[in-house]
DSSP file (Angstrom, degrees, kcal/mol; ACC not computed):
  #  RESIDUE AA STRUCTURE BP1 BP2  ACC     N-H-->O    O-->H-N    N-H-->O    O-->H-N    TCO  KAPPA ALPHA  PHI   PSI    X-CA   Y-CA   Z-CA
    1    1 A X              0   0    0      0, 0.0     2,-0.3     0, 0.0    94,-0.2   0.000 360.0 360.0 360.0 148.9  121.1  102.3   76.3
    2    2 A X  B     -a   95   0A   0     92,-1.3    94,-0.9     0, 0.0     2,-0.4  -0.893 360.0-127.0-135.8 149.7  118.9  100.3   78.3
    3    3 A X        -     0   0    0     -2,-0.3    94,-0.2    92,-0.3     2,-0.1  -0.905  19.8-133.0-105.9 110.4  114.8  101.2   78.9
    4    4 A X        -     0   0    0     92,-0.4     2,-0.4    -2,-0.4    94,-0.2  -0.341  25.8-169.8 -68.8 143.4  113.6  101.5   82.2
    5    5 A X        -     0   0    0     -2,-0.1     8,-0.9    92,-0.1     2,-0.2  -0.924  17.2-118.6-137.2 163.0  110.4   99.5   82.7
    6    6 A X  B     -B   12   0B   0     -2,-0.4     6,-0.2     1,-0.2    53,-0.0  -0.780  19.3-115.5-112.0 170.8  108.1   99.6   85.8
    7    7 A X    >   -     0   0    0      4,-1.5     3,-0.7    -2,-0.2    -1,-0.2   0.372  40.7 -93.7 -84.5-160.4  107.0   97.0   88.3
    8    8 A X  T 3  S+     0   0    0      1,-0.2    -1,-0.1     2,-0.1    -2,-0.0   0.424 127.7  61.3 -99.2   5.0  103.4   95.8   88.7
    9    9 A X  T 3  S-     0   0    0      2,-0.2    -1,-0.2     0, 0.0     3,-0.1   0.454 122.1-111.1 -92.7   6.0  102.9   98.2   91.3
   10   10 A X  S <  S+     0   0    0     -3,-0.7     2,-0.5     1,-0.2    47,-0.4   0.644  77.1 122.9  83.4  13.5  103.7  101.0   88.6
   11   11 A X        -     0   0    0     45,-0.1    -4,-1.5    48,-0.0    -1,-0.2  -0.935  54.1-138.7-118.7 128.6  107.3  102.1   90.2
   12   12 A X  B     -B    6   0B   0     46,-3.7     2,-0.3    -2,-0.5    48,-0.2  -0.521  38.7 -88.3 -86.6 163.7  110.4  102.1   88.4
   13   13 A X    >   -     0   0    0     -8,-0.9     3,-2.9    -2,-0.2     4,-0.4  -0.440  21.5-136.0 -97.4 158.4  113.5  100.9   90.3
   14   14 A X  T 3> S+     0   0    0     -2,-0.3     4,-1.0     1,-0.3    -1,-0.1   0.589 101.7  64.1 -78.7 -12.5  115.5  103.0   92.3
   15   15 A X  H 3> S+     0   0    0      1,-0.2     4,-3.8     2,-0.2     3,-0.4   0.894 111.1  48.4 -49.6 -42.7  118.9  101.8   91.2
   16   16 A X  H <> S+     0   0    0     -3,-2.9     4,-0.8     1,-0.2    -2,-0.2   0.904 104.1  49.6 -48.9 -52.3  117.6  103.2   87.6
   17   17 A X  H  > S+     0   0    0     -4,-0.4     4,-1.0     2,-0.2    -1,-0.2   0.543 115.3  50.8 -64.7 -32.5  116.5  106.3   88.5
   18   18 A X  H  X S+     0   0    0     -4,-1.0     4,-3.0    -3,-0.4     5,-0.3   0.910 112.0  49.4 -55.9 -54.1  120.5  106.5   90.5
   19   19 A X  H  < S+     0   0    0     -4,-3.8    -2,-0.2     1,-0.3    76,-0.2   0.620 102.0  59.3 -82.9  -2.2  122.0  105.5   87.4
   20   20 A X  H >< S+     0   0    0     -4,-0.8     3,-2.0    -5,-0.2    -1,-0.3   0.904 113.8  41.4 -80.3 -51.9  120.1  108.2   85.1
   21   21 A X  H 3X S+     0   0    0     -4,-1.0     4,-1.4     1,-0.3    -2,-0.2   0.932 112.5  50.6 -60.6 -35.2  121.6  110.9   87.2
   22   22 A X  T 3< S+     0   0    0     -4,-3.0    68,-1.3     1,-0.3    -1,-0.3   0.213 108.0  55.9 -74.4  17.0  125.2  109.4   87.5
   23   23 A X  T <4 S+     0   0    0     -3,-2.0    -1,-0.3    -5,-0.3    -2,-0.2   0.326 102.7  61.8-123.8  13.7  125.1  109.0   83.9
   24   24 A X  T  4 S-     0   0    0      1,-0.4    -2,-0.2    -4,-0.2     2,-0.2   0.910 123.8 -49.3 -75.1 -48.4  124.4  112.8   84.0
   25   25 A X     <  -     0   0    0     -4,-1.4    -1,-0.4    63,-0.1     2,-0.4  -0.881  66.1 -82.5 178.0 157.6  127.4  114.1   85.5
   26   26 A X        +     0   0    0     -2,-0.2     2,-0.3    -3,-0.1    62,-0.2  -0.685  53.5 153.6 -86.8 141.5  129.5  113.3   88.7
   27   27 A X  E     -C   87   0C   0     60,-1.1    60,-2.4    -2,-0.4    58,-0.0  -0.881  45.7 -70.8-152.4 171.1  128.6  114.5   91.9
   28   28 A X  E  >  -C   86   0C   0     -2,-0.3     4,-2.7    58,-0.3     5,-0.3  -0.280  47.3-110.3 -72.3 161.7  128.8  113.8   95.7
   29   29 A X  H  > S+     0   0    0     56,-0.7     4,-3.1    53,-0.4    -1,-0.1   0.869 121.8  58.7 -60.2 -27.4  126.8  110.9   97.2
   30   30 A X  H  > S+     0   0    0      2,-0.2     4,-1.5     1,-0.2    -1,-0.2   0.913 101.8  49.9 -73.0 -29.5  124.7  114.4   98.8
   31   31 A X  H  > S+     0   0    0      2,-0.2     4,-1.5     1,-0.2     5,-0.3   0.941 114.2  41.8 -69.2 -49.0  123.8  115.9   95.6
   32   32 A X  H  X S+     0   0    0     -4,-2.7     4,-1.2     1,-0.2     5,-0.4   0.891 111.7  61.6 -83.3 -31.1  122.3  112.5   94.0
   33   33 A X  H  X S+     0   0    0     -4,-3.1     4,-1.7    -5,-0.3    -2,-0.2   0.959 114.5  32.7 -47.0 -50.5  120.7  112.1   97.5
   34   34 A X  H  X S+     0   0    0     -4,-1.5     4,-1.5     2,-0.2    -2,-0.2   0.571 111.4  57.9 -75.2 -14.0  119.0  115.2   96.8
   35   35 A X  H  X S+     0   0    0     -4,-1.5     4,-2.3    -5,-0.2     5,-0.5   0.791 109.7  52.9 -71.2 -32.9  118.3  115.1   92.8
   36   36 A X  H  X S+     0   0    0     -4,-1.2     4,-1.9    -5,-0.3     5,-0.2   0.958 105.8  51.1 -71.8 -53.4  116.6  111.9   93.8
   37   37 A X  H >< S+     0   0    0     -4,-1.7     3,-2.0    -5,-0.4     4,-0.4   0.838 118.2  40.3 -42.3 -88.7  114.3  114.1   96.6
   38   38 A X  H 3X S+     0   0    0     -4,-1.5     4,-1.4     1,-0.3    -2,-0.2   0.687 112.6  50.5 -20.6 -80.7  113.4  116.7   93.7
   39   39 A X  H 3< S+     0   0    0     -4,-2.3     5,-0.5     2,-0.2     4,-0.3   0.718 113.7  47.8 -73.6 -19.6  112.9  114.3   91.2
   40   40 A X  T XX S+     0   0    0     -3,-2.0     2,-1.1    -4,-1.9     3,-0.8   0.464 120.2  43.8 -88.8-106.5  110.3  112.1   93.9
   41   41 A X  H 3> S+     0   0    0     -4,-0.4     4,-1.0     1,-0.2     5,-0.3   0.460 108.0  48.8 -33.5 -26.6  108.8  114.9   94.5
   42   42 A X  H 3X>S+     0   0    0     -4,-1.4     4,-2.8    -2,-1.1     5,-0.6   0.909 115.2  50.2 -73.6 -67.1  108.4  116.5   91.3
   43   43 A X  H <>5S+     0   0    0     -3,-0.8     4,-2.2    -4,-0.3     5,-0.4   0.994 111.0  48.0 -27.1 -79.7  107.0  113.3   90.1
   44   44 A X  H  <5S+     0   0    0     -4,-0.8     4,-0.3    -5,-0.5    -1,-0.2   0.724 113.2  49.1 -38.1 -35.5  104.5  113.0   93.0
   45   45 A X  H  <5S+     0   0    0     -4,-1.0    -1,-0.2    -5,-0.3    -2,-0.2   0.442 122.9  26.5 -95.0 -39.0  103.4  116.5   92.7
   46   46 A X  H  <5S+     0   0    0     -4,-2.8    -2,-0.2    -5,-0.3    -3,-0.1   0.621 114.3  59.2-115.9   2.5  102.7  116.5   89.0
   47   47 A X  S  <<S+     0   0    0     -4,-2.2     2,-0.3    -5,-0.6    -3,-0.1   0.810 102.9  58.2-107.3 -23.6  102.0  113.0   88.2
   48   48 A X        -     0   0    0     -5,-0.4     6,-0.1    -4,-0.3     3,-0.1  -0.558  58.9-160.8 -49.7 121.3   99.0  112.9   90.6
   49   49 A X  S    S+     0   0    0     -2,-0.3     2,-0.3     4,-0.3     5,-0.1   0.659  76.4  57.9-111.4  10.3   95.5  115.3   90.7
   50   50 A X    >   -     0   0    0      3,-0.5     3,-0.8     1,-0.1    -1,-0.1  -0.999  60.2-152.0-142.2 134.4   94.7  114.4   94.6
   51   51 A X  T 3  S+     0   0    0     -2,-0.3    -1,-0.1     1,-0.2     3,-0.1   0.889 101.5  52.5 -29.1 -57.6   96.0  114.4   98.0
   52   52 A X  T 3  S+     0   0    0      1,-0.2     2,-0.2     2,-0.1    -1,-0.2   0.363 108.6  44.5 -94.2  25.2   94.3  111.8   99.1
   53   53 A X    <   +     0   0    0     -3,-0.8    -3,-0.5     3,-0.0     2,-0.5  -0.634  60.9 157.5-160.8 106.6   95.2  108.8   96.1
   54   54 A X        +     0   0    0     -2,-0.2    -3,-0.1     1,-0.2    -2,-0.1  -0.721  30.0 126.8-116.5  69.6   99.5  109.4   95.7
   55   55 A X        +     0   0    0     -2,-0.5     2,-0.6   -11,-0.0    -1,-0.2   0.597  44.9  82.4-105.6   2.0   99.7  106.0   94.4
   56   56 A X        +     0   0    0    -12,-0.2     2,-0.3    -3,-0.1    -8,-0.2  -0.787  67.8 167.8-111.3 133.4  101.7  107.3   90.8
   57   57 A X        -     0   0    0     -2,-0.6   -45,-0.4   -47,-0.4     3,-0.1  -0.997  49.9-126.2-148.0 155.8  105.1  107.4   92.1
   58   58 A X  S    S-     0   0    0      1,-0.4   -46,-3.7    -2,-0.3     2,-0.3   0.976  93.6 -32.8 -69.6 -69.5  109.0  107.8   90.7
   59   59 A X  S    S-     0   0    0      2,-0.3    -1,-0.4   -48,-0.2   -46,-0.1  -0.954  70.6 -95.9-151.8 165.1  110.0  104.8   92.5
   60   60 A X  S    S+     0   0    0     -2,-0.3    -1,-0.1   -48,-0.2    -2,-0.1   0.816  83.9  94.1 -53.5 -64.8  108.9  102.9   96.2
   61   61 A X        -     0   0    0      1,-0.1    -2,-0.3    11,-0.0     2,-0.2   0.183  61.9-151.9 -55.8 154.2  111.6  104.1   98.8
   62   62 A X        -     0   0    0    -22,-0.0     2,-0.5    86,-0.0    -1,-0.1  -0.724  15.5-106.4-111.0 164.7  110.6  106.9  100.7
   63   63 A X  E     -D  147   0D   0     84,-0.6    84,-2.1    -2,-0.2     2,-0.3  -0.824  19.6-149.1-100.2 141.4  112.9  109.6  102.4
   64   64 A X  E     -DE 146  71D   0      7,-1.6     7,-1.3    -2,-0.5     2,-0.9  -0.705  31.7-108.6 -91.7 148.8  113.9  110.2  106.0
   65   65 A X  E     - E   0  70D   0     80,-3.7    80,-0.4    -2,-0.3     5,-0.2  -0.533  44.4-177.6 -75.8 107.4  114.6  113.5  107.4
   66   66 A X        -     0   0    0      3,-2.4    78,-0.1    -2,-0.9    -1,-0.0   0.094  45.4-102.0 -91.7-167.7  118.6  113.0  107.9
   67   67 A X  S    S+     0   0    0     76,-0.1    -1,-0.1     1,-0.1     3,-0.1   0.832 125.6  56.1 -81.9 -44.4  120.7  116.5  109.8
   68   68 A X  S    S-     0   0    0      1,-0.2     2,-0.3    -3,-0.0    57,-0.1   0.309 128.1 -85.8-102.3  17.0  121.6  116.9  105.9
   69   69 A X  S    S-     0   0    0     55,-0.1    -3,-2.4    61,-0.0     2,-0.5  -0.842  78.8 -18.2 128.6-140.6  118.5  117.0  104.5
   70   70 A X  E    S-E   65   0D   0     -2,-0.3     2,-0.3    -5,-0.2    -5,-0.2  -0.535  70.7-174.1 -96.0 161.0  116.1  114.1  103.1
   71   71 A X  E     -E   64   0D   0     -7,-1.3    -7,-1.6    -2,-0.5     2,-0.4  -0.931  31.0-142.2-121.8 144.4  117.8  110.6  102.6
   72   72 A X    >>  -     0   0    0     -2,-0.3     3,-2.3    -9,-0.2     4,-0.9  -0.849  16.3-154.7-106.5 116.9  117.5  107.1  101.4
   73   73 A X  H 3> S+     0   0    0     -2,-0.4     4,-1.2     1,-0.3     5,-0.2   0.686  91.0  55.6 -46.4 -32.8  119.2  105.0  103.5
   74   74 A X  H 34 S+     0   0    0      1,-0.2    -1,-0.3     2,-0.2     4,-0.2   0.572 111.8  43.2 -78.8  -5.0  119.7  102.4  101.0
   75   75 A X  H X4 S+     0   0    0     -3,-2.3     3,-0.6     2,-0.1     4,-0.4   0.756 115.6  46.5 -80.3 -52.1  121.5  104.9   98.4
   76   76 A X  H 3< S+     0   0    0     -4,-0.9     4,-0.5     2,-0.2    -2,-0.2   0.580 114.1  49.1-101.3   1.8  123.7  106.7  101.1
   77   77 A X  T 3< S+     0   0    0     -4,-1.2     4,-0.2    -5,-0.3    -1,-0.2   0.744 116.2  51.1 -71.3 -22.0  124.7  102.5  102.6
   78   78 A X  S <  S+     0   0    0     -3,-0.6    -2,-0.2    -5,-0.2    -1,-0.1   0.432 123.2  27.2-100.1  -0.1  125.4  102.2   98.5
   79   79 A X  S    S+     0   0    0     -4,-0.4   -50,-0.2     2,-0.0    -1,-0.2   0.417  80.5 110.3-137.3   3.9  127.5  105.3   98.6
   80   80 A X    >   +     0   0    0     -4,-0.5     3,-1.3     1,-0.2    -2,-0.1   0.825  62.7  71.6 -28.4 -68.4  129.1  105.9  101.6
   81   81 A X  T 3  S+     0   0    0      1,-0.4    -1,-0.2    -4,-0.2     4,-0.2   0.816  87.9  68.6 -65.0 -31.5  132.6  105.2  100.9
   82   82 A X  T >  S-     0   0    0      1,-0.1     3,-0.7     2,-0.1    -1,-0.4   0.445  75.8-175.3 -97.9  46.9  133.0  108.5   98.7
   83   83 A X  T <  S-     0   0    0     -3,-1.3   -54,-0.3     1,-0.3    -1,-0.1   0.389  76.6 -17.9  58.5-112.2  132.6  110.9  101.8
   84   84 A X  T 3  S+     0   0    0    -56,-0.1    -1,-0.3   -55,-0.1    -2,-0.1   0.139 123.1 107.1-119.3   5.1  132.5  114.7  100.5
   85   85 A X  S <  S-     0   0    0     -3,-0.7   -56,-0.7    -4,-0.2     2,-0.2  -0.330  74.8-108.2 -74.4 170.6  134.2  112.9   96.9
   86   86 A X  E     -C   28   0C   0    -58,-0.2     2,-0.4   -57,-0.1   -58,-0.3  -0.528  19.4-119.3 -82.1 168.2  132.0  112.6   93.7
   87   87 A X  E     -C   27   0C   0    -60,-2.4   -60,-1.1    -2,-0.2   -62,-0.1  -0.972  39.6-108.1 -93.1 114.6  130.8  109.9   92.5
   88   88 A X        -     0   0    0     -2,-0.4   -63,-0.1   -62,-0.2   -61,-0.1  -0.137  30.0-101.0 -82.0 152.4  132.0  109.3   89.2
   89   89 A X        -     0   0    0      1,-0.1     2,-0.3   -66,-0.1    -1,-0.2  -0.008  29.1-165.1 -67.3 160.4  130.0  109.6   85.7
   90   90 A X        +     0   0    0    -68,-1.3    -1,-0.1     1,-0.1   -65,-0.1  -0.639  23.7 161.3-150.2  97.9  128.9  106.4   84.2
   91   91 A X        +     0   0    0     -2,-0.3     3,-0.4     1,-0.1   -68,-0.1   0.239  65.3  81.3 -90.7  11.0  127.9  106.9   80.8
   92   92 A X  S    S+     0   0    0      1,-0.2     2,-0.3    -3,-0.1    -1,-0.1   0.856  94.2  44.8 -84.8 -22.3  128.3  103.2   80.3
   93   93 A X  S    S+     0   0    0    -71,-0.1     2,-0.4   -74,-0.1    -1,-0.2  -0.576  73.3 179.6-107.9  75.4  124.8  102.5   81.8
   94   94 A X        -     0   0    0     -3,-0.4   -92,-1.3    -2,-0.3     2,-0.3  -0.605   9.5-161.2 -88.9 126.1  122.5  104.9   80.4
   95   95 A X  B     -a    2   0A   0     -2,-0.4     2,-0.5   -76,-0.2   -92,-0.3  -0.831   6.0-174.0-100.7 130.4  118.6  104.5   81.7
   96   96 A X        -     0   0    0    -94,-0.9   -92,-0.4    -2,-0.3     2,-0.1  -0.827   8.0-164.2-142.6 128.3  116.0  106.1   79.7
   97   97 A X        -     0   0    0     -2,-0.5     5,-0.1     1,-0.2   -92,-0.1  -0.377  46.4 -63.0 -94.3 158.3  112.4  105.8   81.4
   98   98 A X    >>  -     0   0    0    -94,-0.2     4,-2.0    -2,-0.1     3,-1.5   0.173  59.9 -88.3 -47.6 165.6  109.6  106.5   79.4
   99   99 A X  H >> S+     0   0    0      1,-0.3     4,-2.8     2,-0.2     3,-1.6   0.942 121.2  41.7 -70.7 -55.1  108.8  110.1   77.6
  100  100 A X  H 3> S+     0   0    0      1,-0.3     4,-0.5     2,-0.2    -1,-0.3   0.497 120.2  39.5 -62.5   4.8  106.7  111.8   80.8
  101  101 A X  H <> S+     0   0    0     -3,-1.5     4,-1.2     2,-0.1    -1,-0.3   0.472 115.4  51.4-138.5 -24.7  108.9  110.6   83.7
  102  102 A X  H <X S+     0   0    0     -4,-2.0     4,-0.8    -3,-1.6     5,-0.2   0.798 107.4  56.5 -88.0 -30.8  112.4  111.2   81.6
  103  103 A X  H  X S+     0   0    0     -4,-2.8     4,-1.8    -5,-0.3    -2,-0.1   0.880 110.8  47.4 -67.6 -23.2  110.9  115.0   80.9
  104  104 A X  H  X S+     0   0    0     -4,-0.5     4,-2.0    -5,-0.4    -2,-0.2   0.767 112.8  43.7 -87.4  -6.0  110.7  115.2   84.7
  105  105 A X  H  X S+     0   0    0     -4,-1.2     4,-1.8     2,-0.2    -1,-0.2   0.676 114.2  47.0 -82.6 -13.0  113.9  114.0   85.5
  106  106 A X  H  X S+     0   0    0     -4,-0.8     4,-0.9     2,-0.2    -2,-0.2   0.798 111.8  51.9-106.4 -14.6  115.6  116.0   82.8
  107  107 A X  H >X S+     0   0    0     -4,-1.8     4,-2.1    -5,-0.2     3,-0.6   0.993 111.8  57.3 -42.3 -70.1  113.2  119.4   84.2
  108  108 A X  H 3X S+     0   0    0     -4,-2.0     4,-2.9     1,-0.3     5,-0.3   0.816 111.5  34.5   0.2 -74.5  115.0  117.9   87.7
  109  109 A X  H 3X S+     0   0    0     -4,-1.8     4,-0.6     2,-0.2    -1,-0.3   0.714 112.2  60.4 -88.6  -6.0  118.7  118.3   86.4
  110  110 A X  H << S+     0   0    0     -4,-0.9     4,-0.2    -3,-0.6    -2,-0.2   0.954 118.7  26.9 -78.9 -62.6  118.0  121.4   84.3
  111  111 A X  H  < S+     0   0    0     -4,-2.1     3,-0.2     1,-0.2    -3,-0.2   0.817 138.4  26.3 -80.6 -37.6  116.8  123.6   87.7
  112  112 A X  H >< S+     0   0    0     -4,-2.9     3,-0.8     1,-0.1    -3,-0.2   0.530  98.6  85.2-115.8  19.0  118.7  121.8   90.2
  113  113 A X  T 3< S+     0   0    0     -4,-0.6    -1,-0.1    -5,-0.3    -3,-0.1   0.524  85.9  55.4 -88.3  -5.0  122.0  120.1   88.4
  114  114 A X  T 3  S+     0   0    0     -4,-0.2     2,-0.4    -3,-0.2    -1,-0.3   0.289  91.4 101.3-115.4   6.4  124.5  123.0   88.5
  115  115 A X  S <  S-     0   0    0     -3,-0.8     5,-0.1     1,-0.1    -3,-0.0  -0.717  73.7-123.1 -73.4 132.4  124.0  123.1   92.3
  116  116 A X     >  -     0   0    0     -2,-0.4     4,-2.2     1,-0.2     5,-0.3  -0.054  26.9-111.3 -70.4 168.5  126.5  121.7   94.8
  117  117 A X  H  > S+     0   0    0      1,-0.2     4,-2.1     2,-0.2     5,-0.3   0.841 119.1  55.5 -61.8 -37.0  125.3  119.1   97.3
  118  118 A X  H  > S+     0   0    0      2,-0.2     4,-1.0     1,-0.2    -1,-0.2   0.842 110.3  41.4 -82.9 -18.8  125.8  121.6  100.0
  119  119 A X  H  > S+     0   0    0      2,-0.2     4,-1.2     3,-0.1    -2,-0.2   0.536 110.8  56.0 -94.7 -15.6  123.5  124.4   98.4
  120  120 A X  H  X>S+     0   0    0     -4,-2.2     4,-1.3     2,-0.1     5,-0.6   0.882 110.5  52.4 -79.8 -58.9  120.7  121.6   97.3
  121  121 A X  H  X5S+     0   0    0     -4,-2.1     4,-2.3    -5,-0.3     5,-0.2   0.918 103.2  51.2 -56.7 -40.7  120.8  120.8  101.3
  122  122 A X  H  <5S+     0   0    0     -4,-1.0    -1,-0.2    -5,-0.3     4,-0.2   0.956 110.7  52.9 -39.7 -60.2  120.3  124.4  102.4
  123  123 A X  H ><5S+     0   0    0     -4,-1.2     3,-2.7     1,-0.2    -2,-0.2   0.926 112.3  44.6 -18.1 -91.4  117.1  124.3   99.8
  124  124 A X  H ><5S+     0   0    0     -4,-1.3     3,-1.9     1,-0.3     7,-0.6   0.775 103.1  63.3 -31.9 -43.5  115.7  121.2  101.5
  125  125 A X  T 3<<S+     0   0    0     -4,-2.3    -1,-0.3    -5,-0.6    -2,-0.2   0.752 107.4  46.2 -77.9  -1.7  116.3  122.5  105.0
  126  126 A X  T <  S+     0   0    0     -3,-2.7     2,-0.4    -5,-0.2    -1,-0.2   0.185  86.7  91.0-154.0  66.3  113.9  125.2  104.3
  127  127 A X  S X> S-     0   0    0     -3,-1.9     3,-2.0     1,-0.0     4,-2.0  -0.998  82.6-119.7-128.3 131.5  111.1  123.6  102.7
  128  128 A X  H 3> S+     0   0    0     -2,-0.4     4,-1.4     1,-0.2     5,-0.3   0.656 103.4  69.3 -70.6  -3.1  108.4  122.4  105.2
  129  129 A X  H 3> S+     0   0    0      3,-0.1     4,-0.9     2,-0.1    19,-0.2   0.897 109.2  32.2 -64.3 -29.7  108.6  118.9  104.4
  130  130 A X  H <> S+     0   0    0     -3,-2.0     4,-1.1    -6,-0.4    -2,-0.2   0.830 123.0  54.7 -79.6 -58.2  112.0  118.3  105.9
  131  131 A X  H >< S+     0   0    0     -4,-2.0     3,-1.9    -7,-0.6    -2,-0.1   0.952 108.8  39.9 -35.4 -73.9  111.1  120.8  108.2
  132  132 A X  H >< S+     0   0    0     -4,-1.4     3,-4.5     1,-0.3    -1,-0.3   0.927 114.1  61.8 -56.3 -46.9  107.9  119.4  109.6
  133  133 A X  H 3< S+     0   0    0     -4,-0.9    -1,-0.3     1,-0.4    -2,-0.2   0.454 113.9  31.4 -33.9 -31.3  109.7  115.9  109.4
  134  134 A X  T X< S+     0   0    0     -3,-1.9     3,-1.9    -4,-1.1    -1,-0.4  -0.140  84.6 140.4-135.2  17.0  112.1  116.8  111.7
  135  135 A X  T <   +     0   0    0     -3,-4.5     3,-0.1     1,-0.2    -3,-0.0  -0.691  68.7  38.8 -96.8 156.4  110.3  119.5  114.2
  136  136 A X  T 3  S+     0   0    0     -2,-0.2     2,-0.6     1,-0.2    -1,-0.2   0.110 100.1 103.6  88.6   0.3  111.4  119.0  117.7
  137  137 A X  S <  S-     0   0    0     -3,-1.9     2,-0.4     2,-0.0    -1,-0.2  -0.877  73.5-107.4-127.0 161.2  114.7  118.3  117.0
  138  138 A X    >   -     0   0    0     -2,-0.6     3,-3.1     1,-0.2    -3,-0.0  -0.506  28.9-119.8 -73.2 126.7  117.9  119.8  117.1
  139  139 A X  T 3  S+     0   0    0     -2,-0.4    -1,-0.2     1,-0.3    -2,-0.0   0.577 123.0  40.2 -55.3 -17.5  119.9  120.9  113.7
  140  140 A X  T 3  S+     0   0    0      2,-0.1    -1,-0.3   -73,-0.0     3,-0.1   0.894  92.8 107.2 -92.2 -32.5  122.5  118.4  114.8
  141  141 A X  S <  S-     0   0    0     -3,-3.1    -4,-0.0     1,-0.1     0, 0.0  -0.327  73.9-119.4 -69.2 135.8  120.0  115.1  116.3
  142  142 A X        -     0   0    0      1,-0.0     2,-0.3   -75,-0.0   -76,-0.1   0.013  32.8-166.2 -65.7 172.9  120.1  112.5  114.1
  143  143 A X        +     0   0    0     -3,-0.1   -76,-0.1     2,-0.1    -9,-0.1  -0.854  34.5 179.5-148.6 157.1  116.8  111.8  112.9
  144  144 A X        +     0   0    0     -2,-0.3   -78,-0.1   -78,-0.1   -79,-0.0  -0.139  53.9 139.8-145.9  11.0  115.3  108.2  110.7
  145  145 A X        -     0   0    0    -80,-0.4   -80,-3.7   -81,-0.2     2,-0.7  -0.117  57.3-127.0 -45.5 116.5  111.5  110.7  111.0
  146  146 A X  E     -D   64   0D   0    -82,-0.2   -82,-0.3     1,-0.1    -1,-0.1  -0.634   7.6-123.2-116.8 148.8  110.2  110.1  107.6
  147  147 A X  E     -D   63   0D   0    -84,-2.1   -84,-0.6    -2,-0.7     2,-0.3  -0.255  40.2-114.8 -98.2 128.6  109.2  113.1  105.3
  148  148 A X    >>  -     0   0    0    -19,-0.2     4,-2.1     1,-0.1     3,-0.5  -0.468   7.6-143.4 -79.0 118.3  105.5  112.6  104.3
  149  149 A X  H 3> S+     0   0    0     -2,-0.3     4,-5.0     1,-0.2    -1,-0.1   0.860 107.4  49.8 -19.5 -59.7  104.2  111.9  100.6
  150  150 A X  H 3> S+     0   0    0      1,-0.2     4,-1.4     2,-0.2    -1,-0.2   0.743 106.7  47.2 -54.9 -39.7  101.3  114.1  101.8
  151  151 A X  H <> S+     0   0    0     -3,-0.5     4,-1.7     2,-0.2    -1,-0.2   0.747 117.8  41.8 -85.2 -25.8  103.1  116.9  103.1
  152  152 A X  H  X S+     0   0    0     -4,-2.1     4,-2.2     2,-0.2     5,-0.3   0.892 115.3  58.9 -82.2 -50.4  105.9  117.2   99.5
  153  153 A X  H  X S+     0   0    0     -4,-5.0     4,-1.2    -5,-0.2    -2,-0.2   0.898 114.7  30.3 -36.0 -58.5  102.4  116.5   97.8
  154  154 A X  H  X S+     0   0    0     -4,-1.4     4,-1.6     2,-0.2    -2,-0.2   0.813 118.1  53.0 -63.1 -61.3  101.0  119.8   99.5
  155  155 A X  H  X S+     0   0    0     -4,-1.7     4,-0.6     2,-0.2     3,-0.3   0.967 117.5  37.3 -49.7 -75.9  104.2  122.0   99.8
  156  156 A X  H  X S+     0   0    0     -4,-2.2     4,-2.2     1,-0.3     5,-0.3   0.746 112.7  58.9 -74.6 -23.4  105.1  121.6   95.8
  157  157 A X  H  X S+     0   0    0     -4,-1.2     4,-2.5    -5,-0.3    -1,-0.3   0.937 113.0  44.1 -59.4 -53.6  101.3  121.8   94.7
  158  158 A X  H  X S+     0   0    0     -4,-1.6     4,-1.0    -3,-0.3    -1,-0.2   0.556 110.9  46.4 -92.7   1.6  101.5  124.9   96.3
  159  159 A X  H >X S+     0   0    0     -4,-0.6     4,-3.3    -5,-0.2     3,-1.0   0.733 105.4  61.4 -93.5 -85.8  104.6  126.2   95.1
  160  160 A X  H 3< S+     0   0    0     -4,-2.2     4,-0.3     2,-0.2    -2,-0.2   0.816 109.6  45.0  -5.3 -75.6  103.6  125.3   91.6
  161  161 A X  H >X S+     0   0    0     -4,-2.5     4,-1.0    -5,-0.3     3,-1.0   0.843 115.6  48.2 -49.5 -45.2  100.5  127.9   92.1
  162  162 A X  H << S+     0   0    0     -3,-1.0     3,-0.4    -4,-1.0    -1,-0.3   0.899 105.2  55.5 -76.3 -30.0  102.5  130.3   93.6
  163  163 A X  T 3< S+     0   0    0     -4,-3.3    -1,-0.3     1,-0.2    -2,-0.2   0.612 105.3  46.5 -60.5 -10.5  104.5  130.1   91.4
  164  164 A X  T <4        0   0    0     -3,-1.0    -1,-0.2    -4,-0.3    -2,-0.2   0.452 360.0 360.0-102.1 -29.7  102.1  130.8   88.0
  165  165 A X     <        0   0    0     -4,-1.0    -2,-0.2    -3,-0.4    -3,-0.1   0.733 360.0 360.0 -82.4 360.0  100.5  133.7   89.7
């Protein structure tokens, strides 16, 4: 087991944060595209008490609004080559991040881990951060628009709330 540590800007890195899911279970390169979304956002959303200072964050990259929902390019250049295949477990590299950021990742794989890649993208595509990220274009134009801290900040804040009442 190896202990994930963060930088001096406070972000762990995002190869960790990969390899905590792949050492969850195997899945398509879309499904860990989107565990990664949740788990940024969830983070972002609960780790944070303001709009306006989102400096606690999972880890640096941000997502772009892809056709298939939010992306990081450097995870789907690093995973490309398995197409609609899984991506195979790897329990040989096991990450474990400190206790609040490992309870939200494992919150993360509890609510969205028995969903396929294609039913996490449906999700995404109708939550207004992807949404807004991508309006004006058409469900097929490619897109590199990228979905705002501020606006996932806003969205889950307010989901959260509705969600208690």
């Amino acid at each position: 087991m190896r202990i994930a540590e963060r930088n001096e800007q406070g972000y762990y890195e995002l190869g960790d944060v990969v390899q905590w899911f792949l050492s969850q279970g195997s899945m398509s390169p879309k499904k860990l595209q989107k565990l990664l979304y949740y788990a940024h956002s969830w983070t972002l959303t609960l780790g944070n008490e303001s709009v306006d200072e989102l400096d606690k964050r999972l880890f640096k990259e941000g997502f772009e609004a892809w056709v298939h929902g939010p992306v990081i390019p450097s995870v789907y250049h690093e995973f490309k080559e398995y197409g609609f295949s899984n991506i195979p477990l790897n329990e040989k590299d096991v990450v474990q991040f400190d206790e609040e950021i490992e309870n939200v990742l494992n919150q993360v794989w509890e609510v969205y881990g028995d969903y396929t890649g294609n039913e996490l993208e449906s999700m995404t595509h109708q939550e207004l951060p992807w949404l807004t990220a991508r309006k004006g274009l058409s469900p097929i134009e490619p897109s590199q628009n990228p979905i705002s801290d501020t606006e996932i900040f806003n969205y889950y804040l307010n989901e959260m709330i509705q969600g208690s009442n």
